[in-house]
N, C-alpha and C positions, 0 to 999 in steps of 0.2 A: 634217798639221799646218796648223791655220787660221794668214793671213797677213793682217795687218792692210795696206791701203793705203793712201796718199794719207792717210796722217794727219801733223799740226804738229804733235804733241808729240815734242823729242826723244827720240831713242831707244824710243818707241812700237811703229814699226811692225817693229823687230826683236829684240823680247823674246820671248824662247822660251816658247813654249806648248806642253801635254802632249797627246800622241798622243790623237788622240779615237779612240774606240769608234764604231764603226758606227751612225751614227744614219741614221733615215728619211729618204726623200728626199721634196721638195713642192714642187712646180710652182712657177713664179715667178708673182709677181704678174703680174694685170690690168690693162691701162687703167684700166677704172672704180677697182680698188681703188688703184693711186697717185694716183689724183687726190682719193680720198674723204683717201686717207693725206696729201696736202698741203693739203683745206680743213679739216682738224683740225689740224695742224699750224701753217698761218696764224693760226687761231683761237686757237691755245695760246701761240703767242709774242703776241699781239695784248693778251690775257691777261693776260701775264706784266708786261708792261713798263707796262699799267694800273695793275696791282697793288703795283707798288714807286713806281707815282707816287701812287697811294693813299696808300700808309705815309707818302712825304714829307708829303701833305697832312693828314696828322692822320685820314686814315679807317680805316686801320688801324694798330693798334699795332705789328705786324710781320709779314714775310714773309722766306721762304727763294725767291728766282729760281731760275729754272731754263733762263735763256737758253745755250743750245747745246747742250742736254738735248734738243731738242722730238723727233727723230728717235727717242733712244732710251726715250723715253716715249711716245709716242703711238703708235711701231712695234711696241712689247713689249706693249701694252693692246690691238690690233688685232688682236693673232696669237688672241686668246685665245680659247674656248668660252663665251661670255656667260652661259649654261647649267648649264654643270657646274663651270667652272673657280672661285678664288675667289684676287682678288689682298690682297696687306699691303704698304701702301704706308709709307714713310717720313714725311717734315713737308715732302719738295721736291715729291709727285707730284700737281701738278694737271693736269699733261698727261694724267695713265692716269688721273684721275679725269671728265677731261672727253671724251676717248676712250670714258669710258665709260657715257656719258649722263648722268651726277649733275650736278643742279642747280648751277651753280656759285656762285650766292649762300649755299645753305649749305653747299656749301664752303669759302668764304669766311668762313665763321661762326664757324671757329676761330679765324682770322687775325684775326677781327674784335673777339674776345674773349669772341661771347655763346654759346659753346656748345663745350663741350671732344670734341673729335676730328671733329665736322663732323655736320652734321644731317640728311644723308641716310640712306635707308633701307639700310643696310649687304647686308641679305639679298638686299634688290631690285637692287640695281647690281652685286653679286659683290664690293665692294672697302670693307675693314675698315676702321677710323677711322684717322684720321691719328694715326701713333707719335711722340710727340715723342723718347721713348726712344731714343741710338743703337742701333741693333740689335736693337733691342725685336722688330721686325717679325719678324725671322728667324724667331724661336723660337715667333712665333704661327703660323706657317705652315706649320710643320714639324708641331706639333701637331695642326693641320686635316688635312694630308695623311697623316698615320699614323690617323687617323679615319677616313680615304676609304678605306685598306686594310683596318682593321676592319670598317669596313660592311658593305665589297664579298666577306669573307671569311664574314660571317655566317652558320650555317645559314637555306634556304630563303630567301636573297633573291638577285632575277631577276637582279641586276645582275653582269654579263662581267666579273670580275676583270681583265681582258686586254682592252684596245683600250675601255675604258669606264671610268675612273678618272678623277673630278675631281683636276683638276690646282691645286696653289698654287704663285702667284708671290711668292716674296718680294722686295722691292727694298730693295738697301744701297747703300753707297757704295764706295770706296777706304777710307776713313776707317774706317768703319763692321765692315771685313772685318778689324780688328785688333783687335775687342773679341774676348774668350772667350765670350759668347755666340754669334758667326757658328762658332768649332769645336765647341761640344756640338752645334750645327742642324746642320749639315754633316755629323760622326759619325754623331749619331742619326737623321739620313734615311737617309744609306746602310747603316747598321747593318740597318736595319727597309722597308730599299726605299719610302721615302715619296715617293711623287709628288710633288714639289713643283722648282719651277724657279728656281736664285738669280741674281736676274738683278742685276747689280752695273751700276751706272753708274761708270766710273771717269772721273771727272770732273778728274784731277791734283792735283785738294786735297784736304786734310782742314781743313779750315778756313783756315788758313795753312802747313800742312807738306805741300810735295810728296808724291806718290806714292811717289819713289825714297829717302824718307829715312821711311817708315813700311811699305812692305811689301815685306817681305824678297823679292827676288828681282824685283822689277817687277810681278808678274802676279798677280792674284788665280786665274784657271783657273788655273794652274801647279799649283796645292794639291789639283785634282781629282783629280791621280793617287794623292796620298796618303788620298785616302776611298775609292777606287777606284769613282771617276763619271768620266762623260765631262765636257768643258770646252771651249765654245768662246768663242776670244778675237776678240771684230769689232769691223769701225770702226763705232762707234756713231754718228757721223753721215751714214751712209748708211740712212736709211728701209726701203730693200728686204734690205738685209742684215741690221736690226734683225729686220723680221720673218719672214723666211727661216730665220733661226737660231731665231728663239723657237718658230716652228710646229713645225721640228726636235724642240726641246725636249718641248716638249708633248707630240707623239708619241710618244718615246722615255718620259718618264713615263708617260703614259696608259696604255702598254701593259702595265703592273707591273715596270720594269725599272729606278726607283730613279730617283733624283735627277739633276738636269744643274745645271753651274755658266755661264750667259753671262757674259760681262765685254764689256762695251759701251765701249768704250775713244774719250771724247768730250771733252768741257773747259768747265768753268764759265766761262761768258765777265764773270758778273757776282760780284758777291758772293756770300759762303755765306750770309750774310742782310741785310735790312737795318741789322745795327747792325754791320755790319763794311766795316772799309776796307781794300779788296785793294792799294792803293796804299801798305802801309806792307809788305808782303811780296814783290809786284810791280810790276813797270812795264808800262804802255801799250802799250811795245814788244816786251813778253815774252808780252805776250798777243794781241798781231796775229803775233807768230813761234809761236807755240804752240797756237795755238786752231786752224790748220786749217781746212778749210772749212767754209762756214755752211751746216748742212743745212735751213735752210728754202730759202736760195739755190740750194742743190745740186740740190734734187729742185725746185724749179721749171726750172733750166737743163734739167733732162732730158727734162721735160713738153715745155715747149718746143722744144726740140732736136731733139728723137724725133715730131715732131707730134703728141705723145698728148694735149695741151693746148693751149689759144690763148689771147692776150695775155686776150681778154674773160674769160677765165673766171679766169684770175687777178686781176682787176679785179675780179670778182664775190665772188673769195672774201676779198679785203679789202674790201669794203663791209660784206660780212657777217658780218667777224671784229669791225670798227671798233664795227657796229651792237650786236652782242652785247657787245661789252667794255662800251658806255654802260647797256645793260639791265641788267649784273652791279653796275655801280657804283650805278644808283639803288635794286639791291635790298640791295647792301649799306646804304646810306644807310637804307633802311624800316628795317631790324633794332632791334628793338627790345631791351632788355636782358632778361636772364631772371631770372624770380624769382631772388632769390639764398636761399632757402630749400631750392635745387634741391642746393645743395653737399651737406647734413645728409639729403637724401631718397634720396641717390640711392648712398650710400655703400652701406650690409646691403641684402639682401631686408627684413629683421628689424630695425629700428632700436633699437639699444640704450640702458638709461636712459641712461646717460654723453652719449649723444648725443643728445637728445631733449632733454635738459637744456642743453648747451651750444647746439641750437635756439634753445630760447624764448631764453637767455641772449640769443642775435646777434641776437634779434628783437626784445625788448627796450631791445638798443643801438642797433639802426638803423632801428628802424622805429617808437620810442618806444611801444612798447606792442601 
């Protein structure tokens, strides 16, 4: 039975989790890989807190933060096969979007309003457009990974059913794991053994409703024994546990043996988005007693601590989280707006009269002719 430690949220770290199943073992991490794990992490929180000074500023019209997330984003986008795997991210994941090379200006592109789910090359980076849908993402990834079984089952193709399966990660929330779509994805992977990994951020909110007052039982793993997958429940502000578990994961899918559920058990330190105020549901002092430690702070103390890292290189890696947050803001500032012809173009392969007509009609009204 995984044991969560050292985590602030009441009652957190002794909510019962279901017996896992035998998963793979994997080497702990590297020097070089927790130091590469905290100059993307710096960078994502650097990021972040740009971004929601953005929104104030009138540069963008909204964002979803993800301060005290950066551990179990940027830990769960590291573990992954760049290669084969392919992640579905929610409307919070800019940490596994910048994990994972995508340009963050058009990533930003959503946030910005000039282009719907983000303008990177989806194929090229491995990670789908941003869902604004709760729990949208689920259901896309389950889909992909019951593809990766068909594929891989097809006659006469070379590819090792066993130990060679692209892997999907789906990312939800707490929230997110009490729609009816997270049980049909959940069933139908483990029904059909679909590779794919649901990696849950349980962040203690669903917007404003605790965790313990929307799913039943505290635990999103808890529910794995009833799909009959394994389920590991971690402190998701540990970086190295993040990714320890995910590699697990992955593993254990890769090899055709079905689905894994992680539950990242971490705390929105900020809003659920810009237009929300946590201070009419919480106080100040409910979230310095409940938030636990800060894993940007955490995995620097250890760098340090452990000599795996020196003062200088943490200096280095906020210069050049600082310098990239100003590069992201002037490339948002260039964005230009996109045709709005784009809405009627981009609906059919096949654009039908009805739509062709309401075309000219909006072209007509806004573009006087």
């Amino acid at each position: 039975m995984q044991r969560v430690q050292g985590l602030g949220r009441s009652g957190a770290a002794g909510s019962a989790a279901p017996p896992v199943p035998e998963l793979p073992a994997v080497p702990p991490m590297t020097a070089p890989e927790l130091r590469e794990v905290y100059r993307l992490m710096s960078s994502v929180r650097r990021l972040d807190e740009a971004a929601v000074a953005w929104q104030r500023q009138g540069i963008l019209p909204a964002y979803a933060p993800l301060l005290g997330q950066e551990a179990a984003q940027v830990g769960s986008a590291f573990a992954v096969d760049r290669e084969r795997d392919f992640l579905f991210p929610t409307y919070r994941e800019a940490g596994v979007a910048r994990t994972l090379g995508v340009d963050m200006v058009e990533y930003m592109s959503t946030h910005r309003a000039t282009w719907h789910g983000g303008l990177w090359d989806a194929a090229e980076h491995r990670l789908a457009p941003i869902q604004a849908v709760v729990a949208g993402s689920v259901l896309h990834a389950v889909g992909w990974a019951h593809g990766q079984r068909l594929a891989a089952a097809s006659p006469g193709d070379p590819q090792d059913p066993v130990g060679g399966l692209g892997v999907a990660v789906a990312y939800l929330g707490d929230g997110a794991s009490s729609q009816g779509d997270v049980h049909e994805a959940m069933n139908i992977a483990a029904v059909f053994a679909a590779p794919v990994v649901f990696f849950v951020q349980n962040n203690g909110w669903a917007i404003s409703v605790p965790t313990e007052r929307q799913v039943a039982g505290g635990s999103v793993a808890a529910r794995g024994a009833g799909y009959g997958m394994p389920a590991l429940r971690i402190d998701g502000n540990d970086a190295e546990a993040v990714v320890s578990a995910t590699r697990r994961a992955l593993a254990y899918a890769r090899a055709g043996r079905g689905p894994v559920i992680v539950e990242a058990v971490t705390y929105r330190r900020g809003p659920h988005s810009t237009a929300d105020d946590p201070g009419r549901y919480r106080t100040l002092d409910d979230e310095r007693r409940d938030a636990g430690a800060d894993p940007l702070e955490r995995l620097r103390a250890r760098l340090l601590g452990e000599g795996l890292a020196n003062e200088a290189f943490v200096a280095e890696c906020d210069a050049a989280a600082a310098a990239e947050a100003e590069a992201v803001r002037e490339g948002v500032l260039a964005l230009g707006p996109r045709p709005g012809a784009e809405m009627f173009d981009l609906v059919f392969a096949e654009p039908t009269e009805e739509l062709l007509r309401q075309k000219a009609q909006w072209r007509k009204e806004s573009e006087h002719g």
